[in-house]
C-alpha positions in Angstrom: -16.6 6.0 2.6 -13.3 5.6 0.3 -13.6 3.5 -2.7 -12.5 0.4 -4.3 -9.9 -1.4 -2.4 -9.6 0.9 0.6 -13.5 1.4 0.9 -13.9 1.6 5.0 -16.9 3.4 7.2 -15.7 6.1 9.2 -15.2 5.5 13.2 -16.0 7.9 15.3 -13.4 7.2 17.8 -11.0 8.2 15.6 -11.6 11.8 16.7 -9.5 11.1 19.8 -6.6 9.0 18.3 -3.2 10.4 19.4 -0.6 11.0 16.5 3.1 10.1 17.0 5.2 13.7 15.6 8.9 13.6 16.7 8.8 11.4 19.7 5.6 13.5 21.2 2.1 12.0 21.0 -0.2 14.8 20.3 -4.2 15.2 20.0 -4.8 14.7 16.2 -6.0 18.7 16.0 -2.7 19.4 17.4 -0.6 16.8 15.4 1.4 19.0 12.8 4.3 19.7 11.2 5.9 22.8 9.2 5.6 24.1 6.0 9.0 23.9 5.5 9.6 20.3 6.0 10.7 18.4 3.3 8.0 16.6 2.6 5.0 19.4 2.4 7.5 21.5 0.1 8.8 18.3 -2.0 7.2 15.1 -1.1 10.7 14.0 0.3 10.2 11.1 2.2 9.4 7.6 2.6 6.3 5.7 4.3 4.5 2.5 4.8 1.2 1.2 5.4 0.7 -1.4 8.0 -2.0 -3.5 9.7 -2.6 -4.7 13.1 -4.5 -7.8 14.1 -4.2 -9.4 18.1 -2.0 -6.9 19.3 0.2 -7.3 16.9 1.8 -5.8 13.3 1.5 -8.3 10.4 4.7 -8.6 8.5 6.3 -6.0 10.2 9.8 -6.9 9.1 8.8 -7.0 5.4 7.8 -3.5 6.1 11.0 -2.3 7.7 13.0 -3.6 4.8 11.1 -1.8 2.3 11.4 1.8 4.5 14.9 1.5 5.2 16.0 0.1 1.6 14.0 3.3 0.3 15.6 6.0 2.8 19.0 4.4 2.1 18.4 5.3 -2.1 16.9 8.8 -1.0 19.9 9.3 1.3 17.7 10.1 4.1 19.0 9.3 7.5 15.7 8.0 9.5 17.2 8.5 12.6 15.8 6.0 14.6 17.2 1.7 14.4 15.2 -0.7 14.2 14.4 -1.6 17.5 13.8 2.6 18.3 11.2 3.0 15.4 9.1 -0.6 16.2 9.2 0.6 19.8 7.6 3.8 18.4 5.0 2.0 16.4 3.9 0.3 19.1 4.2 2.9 21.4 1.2 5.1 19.0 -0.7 1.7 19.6 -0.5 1.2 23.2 -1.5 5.0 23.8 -4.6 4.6 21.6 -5.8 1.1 23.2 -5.6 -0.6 20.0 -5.5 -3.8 19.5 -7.5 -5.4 16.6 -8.7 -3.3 13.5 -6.4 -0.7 12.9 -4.3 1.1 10.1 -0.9 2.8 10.8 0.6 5.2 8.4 4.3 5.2 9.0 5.8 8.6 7.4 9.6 9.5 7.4 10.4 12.8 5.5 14.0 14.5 5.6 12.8 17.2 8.0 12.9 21.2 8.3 14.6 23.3 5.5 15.9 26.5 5.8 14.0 27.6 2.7 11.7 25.9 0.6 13.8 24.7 -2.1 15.0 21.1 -2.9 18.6 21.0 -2.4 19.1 18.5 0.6 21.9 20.7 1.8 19.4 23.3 2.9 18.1 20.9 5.9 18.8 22.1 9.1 17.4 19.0 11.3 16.4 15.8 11.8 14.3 13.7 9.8 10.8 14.3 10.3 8.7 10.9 11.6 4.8 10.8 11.9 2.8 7.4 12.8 -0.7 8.0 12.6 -3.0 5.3 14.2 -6.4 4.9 13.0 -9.4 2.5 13.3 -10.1 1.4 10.2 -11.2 -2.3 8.8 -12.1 -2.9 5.2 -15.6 -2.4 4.0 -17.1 -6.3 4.2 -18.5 -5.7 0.7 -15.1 -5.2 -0.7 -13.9 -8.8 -0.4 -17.0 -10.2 -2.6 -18.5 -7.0 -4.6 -15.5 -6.9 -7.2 -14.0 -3.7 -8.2 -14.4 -1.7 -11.1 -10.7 -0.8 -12.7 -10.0 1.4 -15.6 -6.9 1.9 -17.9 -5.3 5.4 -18.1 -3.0 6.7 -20.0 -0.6 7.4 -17.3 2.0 5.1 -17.3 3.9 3.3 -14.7 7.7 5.2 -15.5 11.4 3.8 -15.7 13.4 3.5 -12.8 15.9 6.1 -14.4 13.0 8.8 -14.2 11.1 7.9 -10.7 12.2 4.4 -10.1 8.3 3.1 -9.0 9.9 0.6 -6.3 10.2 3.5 -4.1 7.5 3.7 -1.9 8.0 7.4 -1.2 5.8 10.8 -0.5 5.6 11.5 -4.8 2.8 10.1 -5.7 2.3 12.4 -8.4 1.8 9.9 -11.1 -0.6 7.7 -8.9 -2.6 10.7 -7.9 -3.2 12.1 -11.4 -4.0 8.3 -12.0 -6.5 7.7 -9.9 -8.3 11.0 -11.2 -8.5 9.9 -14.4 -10.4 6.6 -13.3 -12.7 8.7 -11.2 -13.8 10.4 -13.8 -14.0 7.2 -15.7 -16.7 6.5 -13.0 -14.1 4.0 -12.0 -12.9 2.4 -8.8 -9.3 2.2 -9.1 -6.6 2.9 -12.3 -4.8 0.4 -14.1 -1.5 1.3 -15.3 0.5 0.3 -17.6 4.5 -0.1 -18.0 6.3 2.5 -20.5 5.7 -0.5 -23.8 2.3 -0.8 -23.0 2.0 -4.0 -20.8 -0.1 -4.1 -17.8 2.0 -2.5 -14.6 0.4 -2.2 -11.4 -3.2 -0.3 -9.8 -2.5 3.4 -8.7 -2.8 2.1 -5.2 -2.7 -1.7 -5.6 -1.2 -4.7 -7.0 -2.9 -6.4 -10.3 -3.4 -10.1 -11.1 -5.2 -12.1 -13.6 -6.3 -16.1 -13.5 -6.4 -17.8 -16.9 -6.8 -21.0 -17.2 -6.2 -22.0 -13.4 -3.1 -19.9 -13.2 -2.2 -16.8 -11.5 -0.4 -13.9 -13.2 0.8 -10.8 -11.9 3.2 -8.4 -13.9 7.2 -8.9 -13.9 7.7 -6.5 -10.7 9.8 -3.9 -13.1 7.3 -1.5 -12.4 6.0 -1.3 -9.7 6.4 -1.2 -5.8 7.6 -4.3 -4.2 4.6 -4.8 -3.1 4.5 -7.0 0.5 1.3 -8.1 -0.1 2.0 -9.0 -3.6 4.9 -11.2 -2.8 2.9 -13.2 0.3 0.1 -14.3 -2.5 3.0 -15.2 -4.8 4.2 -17.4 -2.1 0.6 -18.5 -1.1 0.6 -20.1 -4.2 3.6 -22.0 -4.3 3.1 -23.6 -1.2 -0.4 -24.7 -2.0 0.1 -25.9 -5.6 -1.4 -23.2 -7.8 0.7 -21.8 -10.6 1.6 -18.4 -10.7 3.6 -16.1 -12.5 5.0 -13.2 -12.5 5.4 -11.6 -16.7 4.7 -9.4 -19.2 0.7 -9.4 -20.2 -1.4 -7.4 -22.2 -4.7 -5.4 -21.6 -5.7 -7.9 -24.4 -4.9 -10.9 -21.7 -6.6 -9.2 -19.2 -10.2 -9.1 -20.9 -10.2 -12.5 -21.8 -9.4 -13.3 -17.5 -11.1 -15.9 -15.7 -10.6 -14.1 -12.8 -8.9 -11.0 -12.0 -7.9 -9.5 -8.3 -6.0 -6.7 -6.6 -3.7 -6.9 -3.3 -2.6 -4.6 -0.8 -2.0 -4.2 2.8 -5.1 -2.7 4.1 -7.6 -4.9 2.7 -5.4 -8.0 1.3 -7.0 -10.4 -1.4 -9.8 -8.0 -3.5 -11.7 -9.2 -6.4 -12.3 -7.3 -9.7 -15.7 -7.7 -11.8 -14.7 -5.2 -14.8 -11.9 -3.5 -16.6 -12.9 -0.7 -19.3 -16.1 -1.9 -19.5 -15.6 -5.4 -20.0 -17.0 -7.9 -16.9 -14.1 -10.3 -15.9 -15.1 -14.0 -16.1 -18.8 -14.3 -14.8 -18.4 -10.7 -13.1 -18.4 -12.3 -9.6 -15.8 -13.3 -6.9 -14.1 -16.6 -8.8 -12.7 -20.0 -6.7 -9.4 -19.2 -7.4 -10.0 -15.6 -5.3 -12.0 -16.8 -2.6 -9.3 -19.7 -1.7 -6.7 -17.1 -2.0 -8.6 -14.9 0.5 -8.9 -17.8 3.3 -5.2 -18.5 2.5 -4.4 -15.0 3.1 -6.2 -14.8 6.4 -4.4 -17.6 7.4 -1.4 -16.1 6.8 -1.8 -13.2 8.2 -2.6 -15.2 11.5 0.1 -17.5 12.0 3.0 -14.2 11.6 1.2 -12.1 14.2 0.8 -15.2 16.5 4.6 -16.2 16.1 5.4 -12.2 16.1 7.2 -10.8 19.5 6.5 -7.3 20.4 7.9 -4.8 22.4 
């Protein structure tokens, strides 16, 4: 099983899925690509993580936005519209019988290179596109157990380095992130921004409830996160104050309530940070409501949500 946020029990009938390479659905032993594509020598690419409930992909256009804005700063031509790379996604779906419970991993890199260096120049086809379709729910523990996060000194960087609203294939940073809070005996990492304040999770969105209102960091460093931004809304609609600012690890300790978002497993509660439970260490109101709202949410886009 994975942990923290994307803790899931394996499925044995993911053995048979059928992987989307280039327009070809292949067996998943037989779904590969070269060494020399961009993104196995580079980590050139972009990608997104999606859900499917009823048939159906929630927030599927927040998703496309956030791929195409990405390839359009990496200069990557995706080579497929819209309408051509939905009609993929659900294609991948259809030819796995999947309906309810499943994970997509959308993956655009910039395609085959002549050689295996990084000049974009030296790419001699298309981009490269990959949709893998798995069965995979969040573990049920995971929305009430409360994660355990810890702060490492890698830092969330400036966008003049590695701007971190690109949600691309270098994931450097997070990875070596997520190592150091494993060795913590952590779940996740918590990262900070480059003056110290509290960023982002290596694989996750952070907020803190203090006094009946909801913080979350001021988005300059960290992914535009789709989750993130339908809690934000969640609360405005149904009266709870949030805000999105500068807070420190100082702030965080002295929480109420503290959670983490994302697209796999939504609204997740965290118990402790370094060491130091969070409120009473359990999931808090302010979580729980957020959970149903989210639910709810996620049920009235894919119920008003045509697909192809």
């Amino acid at each position: 099983m994975a942990p923290g946020s994307h803790a899931h029990r394996p499925d044995p009938r993911n053995a048979q899925v059928l992987v989307y390479v280039n327009g070809e659905l292949r067996p998943r032993e037989q779904a590969m690509v070269s060494v020399f594509d961009s993104g196995f020598v580079l980590g050139d690419g972009v990608w997104e993580g999606l859900r499917v409930h009823a048939g159906r992909i929630a927030f599927l256009d927040a998703h496309l936005d956030r791929l195409y804005e990405g390839a359009a700063a990496l200069d990557l031509d995706i080579g497929l519209d819209r309408a051509g790379l939905t009609a993929a996604l659900y294609r991948t779906l259809d030819a796995n019988g999947m309906r309810e419970g499943a994970h997509l991993r959308l993956m655009v890199t910039r395609g085959l290179k002549s050689t295996p260096y990084q000049d974009p120049r030296v790419c001699i086809g298309p981009a490269t596109v990959v949709i893998v379709a798995e069965y995979k729910e969040p573990a049920p523990e995971a929305a009430t157990r409360g994660l355990r996060l810890f702060t490492v000194h890698v830092r969330r960087g400036a966008p003049d380095v590695q701007d971190p609203k690109l949600n691309s294939h270098s994931k450097l940073n997070c990875v070596l992130a997520c190592i150091q809070a494993a060795k913590a005996g952590a779940d996740e990492a918590l990262m900070l921004d480059p003056d110290g304040f509290v960023a982002t999770c290596n694989s996750t969105h952070f907020f803190i409830v203090r006094r009946g209102e909801v913080w979350t960091s001021s988005g300059d460093y960290c992914l535009a996160g789709i989750t993130r931004a339908n809690v934000l809304a969640l609360c405005h609609e149904h009266g709870i104050v949030a805000r999105e600012k500068r807070f420190s690890l100082s702030q965080v300790y002295g929480a109420d309530e503290a959670f983490v978002t994302g697209t796999f497993a939504g609204v997740v509660p965290v118990a402790e940070v370094d060491g130091r439970r969070i409120g009473s260490g359990a999931r808090g109101p302010v979580v729980e409501r957020l959970q149903t709202l989210y639910r709810g949410l996620v049920a009235r886009d894919v119920a008003n949500r045509e697909r192809p």
